[in-house]
C-alpha positions, 0 to 999 in steps of 0.5 A: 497527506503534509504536514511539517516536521518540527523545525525547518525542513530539509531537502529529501533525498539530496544532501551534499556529502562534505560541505560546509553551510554558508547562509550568504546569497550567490554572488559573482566571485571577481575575475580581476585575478584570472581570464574571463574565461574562468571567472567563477560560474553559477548555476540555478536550478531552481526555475529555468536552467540557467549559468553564468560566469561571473555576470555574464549568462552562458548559453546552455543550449537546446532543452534536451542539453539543459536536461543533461546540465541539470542531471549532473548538477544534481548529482552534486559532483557524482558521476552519472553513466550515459546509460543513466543519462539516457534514461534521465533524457528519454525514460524507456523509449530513447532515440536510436542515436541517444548515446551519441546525442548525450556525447554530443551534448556533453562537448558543447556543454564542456565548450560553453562552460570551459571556453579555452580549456583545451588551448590551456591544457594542450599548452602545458598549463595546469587546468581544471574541467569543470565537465569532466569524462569518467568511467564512461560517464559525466560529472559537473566538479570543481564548483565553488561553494554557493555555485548552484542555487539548490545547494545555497538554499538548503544552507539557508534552510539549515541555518533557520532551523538552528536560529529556530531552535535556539529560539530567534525567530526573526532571524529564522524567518528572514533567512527562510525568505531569502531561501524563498527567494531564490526559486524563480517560477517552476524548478526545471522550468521547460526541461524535458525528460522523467528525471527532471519531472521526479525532481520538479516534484520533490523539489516543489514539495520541499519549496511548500514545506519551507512556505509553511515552517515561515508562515508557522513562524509567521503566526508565532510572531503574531502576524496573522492579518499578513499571513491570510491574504497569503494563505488563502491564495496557497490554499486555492493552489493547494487544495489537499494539504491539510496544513496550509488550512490549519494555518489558514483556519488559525490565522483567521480565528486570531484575526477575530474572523472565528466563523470564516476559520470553521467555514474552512474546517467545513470545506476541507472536511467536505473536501477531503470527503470528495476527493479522497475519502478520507477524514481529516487529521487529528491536528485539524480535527482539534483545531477546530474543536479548541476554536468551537471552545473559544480555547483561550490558549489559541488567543496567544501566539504560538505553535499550533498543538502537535498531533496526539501521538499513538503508544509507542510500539517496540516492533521487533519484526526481524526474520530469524539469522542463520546459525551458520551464516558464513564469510561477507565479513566485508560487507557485513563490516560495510554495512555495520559502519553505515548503519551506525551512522545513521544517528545524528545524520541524514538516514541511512539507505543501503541497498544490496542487489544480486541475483535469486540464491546470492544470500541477500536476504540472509547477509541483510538478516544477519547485519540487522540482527548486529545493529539491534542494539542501534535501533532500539525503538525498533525493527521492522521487516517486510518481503515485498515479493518484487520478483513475482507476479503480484508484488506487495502493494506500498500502501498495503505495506505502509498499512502494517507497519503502522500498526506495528508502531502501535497506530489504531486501524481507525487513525490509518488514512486510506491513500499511499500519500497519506499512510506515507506521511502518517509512517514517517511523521511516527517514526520522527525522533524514533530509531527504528531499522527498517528492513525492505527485502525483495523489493521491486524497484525504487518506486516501491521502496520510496514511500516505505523509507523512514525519511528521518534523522537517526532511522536506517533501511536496508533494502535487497532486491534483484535490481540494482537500484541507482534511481533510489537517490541518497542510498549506499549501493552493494553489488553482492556477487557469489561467495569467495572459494574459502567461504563457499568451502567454510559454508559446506563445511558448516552444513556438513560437518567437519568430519566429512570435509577435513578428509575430502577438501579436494572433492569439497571444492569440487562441489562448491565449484559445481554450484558456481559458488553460489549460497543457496545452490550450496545450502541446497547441495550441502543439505542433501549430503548431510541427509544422506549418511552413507554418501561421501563428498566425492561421490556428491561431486561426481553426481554434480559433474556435469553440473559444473561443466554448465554452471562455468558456461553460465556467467550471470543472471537467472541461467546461474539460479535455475542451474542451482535450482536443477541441482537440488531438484534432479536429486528429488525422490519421484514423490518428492519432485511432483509435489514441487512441479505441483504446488508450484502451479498454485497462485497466491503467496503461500499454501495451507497443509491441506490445500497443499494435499488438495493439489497434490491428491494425497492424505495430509499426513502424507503430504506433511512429510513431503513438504517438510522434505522440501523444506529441509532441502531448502527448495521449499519454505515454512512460512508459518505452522502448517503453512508453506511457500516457494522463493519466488525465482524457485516457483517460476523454476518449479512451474518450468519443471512441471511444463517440462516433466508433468506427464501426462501434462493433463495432471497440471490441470487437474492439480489446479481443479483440486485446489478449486475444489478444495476451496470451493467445498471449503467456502461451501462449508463456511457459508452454510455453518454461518447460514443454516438451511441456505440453499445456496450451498445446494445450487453450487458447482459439484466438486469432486475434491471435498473441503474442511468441515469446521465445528463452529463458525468462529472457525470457519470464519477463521479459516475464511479470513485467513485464506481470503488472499489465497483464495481469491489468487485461485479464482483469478486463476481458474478464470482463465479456463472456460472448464473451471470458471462456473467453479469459481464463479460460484467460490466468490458467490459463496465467499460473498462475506469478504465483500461486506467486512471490508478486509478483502473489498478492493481485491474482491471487486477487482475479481469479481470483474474479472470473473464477469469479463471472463464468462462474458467473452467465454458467451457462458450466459449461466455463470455470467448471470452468477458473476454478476450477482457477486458484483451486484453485492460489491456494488450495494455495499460501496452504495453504486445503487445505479450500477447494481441496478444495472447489472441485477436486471442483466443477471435476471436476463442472463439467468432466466435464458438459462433456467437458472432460478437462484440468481433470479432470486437474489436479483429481485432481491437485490433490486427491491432493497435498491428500489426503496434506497431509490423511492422506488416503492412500487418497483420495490414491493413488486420485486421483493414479491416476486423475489418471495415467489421464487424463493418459495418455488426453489424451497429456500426459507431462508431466502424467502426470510430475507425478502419478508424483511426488506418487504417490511422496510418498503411498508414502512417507507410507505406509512404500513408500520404495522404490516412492516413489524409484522412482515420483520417478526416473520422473517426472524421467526423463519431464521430463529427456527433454522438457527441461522444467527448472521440472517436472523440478524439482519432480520433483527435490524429490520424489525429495529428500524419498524419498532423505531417508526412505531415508537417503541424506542426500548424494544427497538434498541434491544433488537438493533443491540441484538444485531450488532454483537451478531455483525460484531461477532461475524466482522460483518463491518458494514452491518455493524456501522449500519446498526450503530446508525440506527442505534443513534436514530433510536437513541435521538428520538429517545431525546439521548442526543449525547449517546446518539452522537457516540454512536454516529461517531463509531458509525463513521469510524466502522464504515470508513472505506466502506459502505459508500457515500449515500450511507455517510451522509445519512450518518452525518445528518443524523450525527449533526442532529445529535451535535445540534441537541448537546450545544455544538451546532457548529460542528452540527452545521459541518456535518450538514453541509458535507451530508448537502455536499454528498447528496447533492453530488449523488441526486439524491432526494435527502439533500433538500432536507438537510438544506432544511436543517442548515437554513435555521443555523444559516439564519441564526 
């Protein structure tokens, strides 16, 4: 979300290198010394484009033109190229004529701001363009110090925080209103183009920044009355920051509005629940709670409490230097000096580009490893994988990294603008490097940048990124021949080279000089005792006579990946073109064996053979993965070599079966005697056997990524969809923990596309039961109705009897979450039916307990006790453990309708260790609900909250909206029973808000718990 650091905050990403502040207004500088014509000029930025000279305004053209204007402006002096230009005006669709519209704009510019220059110029006389042509480029120099507005502001914004700290705050909050001052409606008002709008939306963000560091000081100051009216209407233009409403909400309450101040909370909790799903922040949450309190230190003004900050975690998450690292002693020297600068400074961003197998990563490893010691809160490192087809996602990244900074999984917010908030508000006032490799483009390296004083970040990527604003940029071409050689050498060994230094350079030569073609070369020698340098470089020959033609780009890459490839034994060059076929980021052993039909002892040697050869990677014990730019190389190989070209198919159908087989196993340790397993696709490739279901559970979680890259994979073929329809049925538990939720859904879509337009009615009505799971977990009851009558449609036209099952089974459960109870018992009867038609127990135990909830909604307590007691027996005598808990929390809710609160409690305990155990997060919430029902008709209203609280926290993200309100109703009702009836009635009016967004019955009778409170 917001939120603002202490002090006054600064610009993002835009710092002026070499100026001095000056906290005094703009104001015309007089002319009487020189022409009109050069009296000074002043630019605004800050609303509509606009200059003057001395008073007078100068025309600054059509909105195209002033887009031009503001693009050198901001650059604060740097030369922008035209192509940069270009791309600043029109983004990736410019006009034909673009480079000759941007020259045209550029003269006019030049005439309007330099009238006379030329005359002055072409008479002898010494004089300064302010528009200056550089490298094929524009740049705005020579301005004089308060020139432009934005670079005025931010020297007032630097002189408050230096007033804040030294504790004046009066002259603090005057020099921020002048600040304030100077915007005059929209930044870049009516100027065209992605540049401007990228900075409209910085610069905006830093105006409300600057509004609420003046409003905090504001309240410090004791003028809470002033600042509501204020902070009302910026709350309403700014519904989502959480800090605007933690004022507001302090405001109030000193104003002696205390009930207006927790209405605020009320909303913004709702809010936040609507429109993002998420909680809000700690700070907010204790605000409320101290004002509930009538905490006396919220009487006296001053600064609301900070945040309660997570253990502090020392990351240390550097990937191992090479020990022949080799040369760039002048890059590592450059980027050594930039990193310690980044203490007491702006932070540090540098950037370095090159093409796949330039030693990036490696020089970048290498200097992170040097600058350990300026850093010692921590390093932190991730490999964005932006050269393939799935780069990682920023939130997901953010995500990590916090918990590497010791953040609880419950305090991570869910959005990519509040993980990003959350990663730079932990990192402030820490020194921590950050280590971005392979990124995609800036886009997705600017939410991961530490934005603080005193962190640094390096990031490497195949692009160069001149759109990542503030960051040193380093081009890495190949190496010198000297440390080409040296590196050879390294690898080699002294001995071999000394006696061959012609040959030697020959084949570093033969590599164009590139790292990894050299590492590649240099390996297969040292490997190969017998050979001699001079016959590994008549071996490349040929090689060097392409590798010359070859100036750039990824032709360089793939001619060094075809060296060490075309000196591959035949086992050791199927097994690269294979495994490179495999979606997903990496590959276990014995998936790895799968694809490659050979035993694992087998396939181990292979692989580490590869890996010695560099064209393959160890990611972790028994687990491997290609460069990206050597995997699309190993694909072109297997199209090109793979004979007969059916083998790449079957390679992947392996792999398919693997995994299915593997997830057959998994679901039938965890669920004896379900029959699903026997009414799966046959395989022809077996899968792991596990000895017990924490191993299974183990290997599922671990290759949920992985596996899931496999199905989307197989979908694009109608031979292998049944399969792998049926591997996402099997791996249904990825849905229910909340691991793996998004990306399932996100398959099992795609999964339901697929047989649908491939008109396979059988393995769409699977598909859709993969969907109908996804959609009772996210509680979409309408859309899992939906699609559960379509999948009982598809499946009985095609005699398929299993989907049948579980879609009754399925639209009875939704049925009583709808009062549907009629509907519901007749198709949990007819759920019962069939699954005793298919001799599937387990099945027919699942349906007896949903029945004994549709009793139990319809006043049949006893029958419901009895129906849930039957379902456990059937479970308990298969050993199935996972189901005889569900069974076991349906028996809980019986016994808790039936008043036998001890008895129920045992059982809804006995269910959640089981989910506890299974990481089956959405069972889990759902037990610890209805532990805090039973503990509320116990009259325990304190354990009850406890346990509605860890409720909310386990079904955060998942579970849907319906679930949560009936959390918090019966959160509310425990709050109401310990005294806190305002957070009582917080509670009630975000569950009223839920249901009634959702239709849902419950909404009257939580407007029935609210009347009293209202009342009163």
């Amino acid at each position: 979300m917001d939120g603002v650091p202490d002090g006054v905050p600064r610009v993002p990403e835009q710092r002026r290198p070499d100026s001095t502040p000056t906290p005094s207004e703009p104001s015309a500088t007089p002319g009487a010394e020189r022409p009109a014509e050069t009296a000074a000029l002043r630019f605004s930025v800050l609303g509509p484009v606009r200059a003057w000279r001395g008073d007078e305004p100068v025309t600054t053209g059509s909105p195209q033109q002033r887009a031009l204007l503001a693009a050198l402006l901001l650059r604060e002096g740097r030369t922008a190229t035209a192509a940069e230009l270009i791309d600043a005006l029109w983004g990736e669709e410019p006009p034909s004529q673009a480079l000759a519209a941007v020259r045209t704009y550029a003269s006019r510019l030049r005439k309007v701001l330099d009238p006379g220059g030329e005359a002055r110029r072409s008479g002898g006389t010494t004089a300064t363009a302010v528009l200056v042509s550089e490298s094929g480029g524009y740049a705005v120099r020579d301005l004089a110090e308060e020139a432009l507005d934005l670079t005025v502001a931010q020297d007032l914004a630097t002189e408050a925080e230096k007033a804040r700290s030294a504790g004046d705050l009066c002259h603090a909050r005057e020099t921020l209103r002048r600040a304030l001052a100077l915007w005059d409606g929209e930044t870049l008002a009516g100027v065209p183009g992605p540049y401007a709008e990228t900075q409209r939306v910085r610069l905006e963000e830093w105006r409300l920044q600057l509004v609420e560091s003046r409003l905090d000081m504001d309240l410090e100051q004791g003028c809470h009355a002033e600042a509501v009216s204020e902070l009302t209407a910026l709350t309403a233009a700014h519904p989502l920051r959480e800090r605007l409403r933690e004022l507001l909400m302090l405001a109030l309450y000193r104003s002696g509005r205390q009930a207006e101040a927790l209405a605020v909370y009320a909303d913004t909790r709702r809010l936040l629940a609507d429109e993002l799903g998420v909680d809000p922040r700690p700070g907010l949450s204790e605000l409320q709670q101290r004002i509930l309190q009538a905490d006396p230190g919220l009487a006296e003004p001053s600064s609301p409490a900070p945040e309660p900050a997570a253990v502090p975690v020392r990351p240390a998450q550097l990937p191992a230097t090479v020990p022949d690292f080799t040369g760039r002693s002048g890059f590592v020297r450059e980027l050594g000096d930039i990193l310690a600068s980044a203490e007491g400074r702006v932070m540090a961003v540098s950037a370095l580009a090159g093409i796949g197998g330039v030693g990036k990563t490696t020089l970048a490893v290498h200097v992170a490893h040097q600058a350990r010691a300026a850093f010692p809160d921590g390093q932190l490192y991730v490999d964005l994988q932006g050269a393939g087809a799935r780069a990682a996602e920023p939130e997901t990244v953010l995500g990590s990294f916090l918990r590497a900074l010791g953040t609880a999984d419950s305090a991570i917010p869910d959005s990519l603008e509040e993980r990003a908030a959350l990663y730079r508000s932990v990192l402030a006032g820490r020194r921590v490097l950050v280590l971005l490799d392979n990124a995609r483009d800036a886009a997705q390296v600017r939410p991961l940048l530490p934005g603080t004083d005193s962190c640094a970040a390096l990031v490497t990527s195949r692009v160069r990124m001149l759109d990542l604003a503030g960051a040193h940029l380093i081009d890495l071409d190949v190496m010198s021949p000297d440390e080409a050689l040296a590196l050879f050498t390294k690898i080699v060994g002294e001995e071999r080279v000394a006696s061959e230094r012609k040959a030697a350079l020959d084949v570093v030569a033969a590599c164009g000089f590139l790292p990894l073609a050299i590492r590649i070369a240099a390996s297969r020698l040292a490997a190969r005792r017998t050979w001699t340098v001079s016959v590994l470089a008549a071996k490349l020959a040929d090689e060097r006579r392409r590798l010359d033609e070859l100036q750039a780009g990824d032709l360089a890459v793939k001619a060094t990946f075809e060296l060490g490839y075309g000196q591959l034994e035949p086992a050791q060059a199927r097994a690269f073109r294979l495994l490179g076929l495999a979606d997903g980021p990496d590959i276990s052993l014995a998936a790895a064996a799968a694809v490659l039909d050979l035993p694992v002892e087998d396939t181990e040697d292979l692989l580490e053979s590869l890996v010695d050869t560099s064209l393959l990677e160890s990611a972790a014990p028994g687990r491997y993965r290609f460069h990206d730019l050597v995997r699309l190389y190993a694909r072109a190989c297997a199209e090109r070599d793979e004979l007969p070209p059916s083998e790449r198919g079957s390679a992947l159908s392996r792999l398919l079966d693997f995994y299915l087989a593997s997830a057959a196993g998994v679901y039938a340790i965890e669920r004896p005697g379900d029959r699903l397993v026997d009414h799966l696709e046959p395989t022809s490739y077996p899968g792991l056997r596990f000895d017990n279901r924490h191993a299974a559970q183990d290997w599922l979680y671990a290759e949920a990524i992985c596996l899931l890259a496999c199905v989307r994979q197989a979908a694009g073929r109608p031979e292998t969809l049944p399969r792998a329809i049926d591997m996402l049925w099997a791996a249904h538990d990825l849905s229910e923990s909340g691991a793996n939720s998004k990306e399932y859904e996100a398959t099992a879509q795609a999964l339901v596309g697929a047989a649908r337009s491939h008109g396979l009615g059988r393995a769409e009505a699977r598909a859709l039961m993969t969907l109908v799971n996804v959609h009772h977990v996210s509680g979409r009851f309408e859309r899992a109705e939906e699609e559960a009558e379509r999948a009982i449609r598809l499946a009985q036209e095609s005699d398929d009897l299993l989907p049948v099952c579980w879609a009754r089974n399925a639209r009875g459960i939704i049925a009583l979450y709808q009062n549907r109870h009629a509907d519901g018992e007749e198709h949990l009867s007819r759920a019962i039916e069939h699954f005793r038609a298919l001799g599937d127990r387990p099945g027919v135990a699942a349906a007896l307990c949903n029945l004994s909830r549709i009793h139990l909604a319809t006043g049949r307590t006893q029958g419901a006790v009895a129906l849930a007691q039957e379902g456990i027996d059937i479970y308990d005598a298969m050993g199935n453990s996972l189901r005889g808990a569900n069974a076991r929390y349906a028996l809980g809710l019986a016994l808790t309708q039936s008043g036998e609160l001890h008895s129920a409690a045992e059982r809804l305990q006995e269910a959640l260790e089981v989910f506890r155990d299974s990481r089956q997060r959405l069972w889990e919430g759902m037990s610890l609900f209805r532990l805090a029902e039973v503990d509320l008709a116990a009259r325990r209203a304190a354990r009850a909250a406890a346990n509605a609280e860890m409720a909310l926290t386990v079904l955060r993200g998942i579970g849907g909206e319906w679930r949560r309100g009936n959390v918090l109703t019966v959160l509310g009702r425990a709050l109401s029973g310990i005294g806190q009836t305002g957070r009582a009635q917080v509670c009630w009016q975000e569950a009223a808000g839920i249901y009634e967004e959702l239709g849902s019955p419950e909404a009257a009778e939580v407007r029935a718990l609210l009347s009293p409170v209202q009342a009163a």
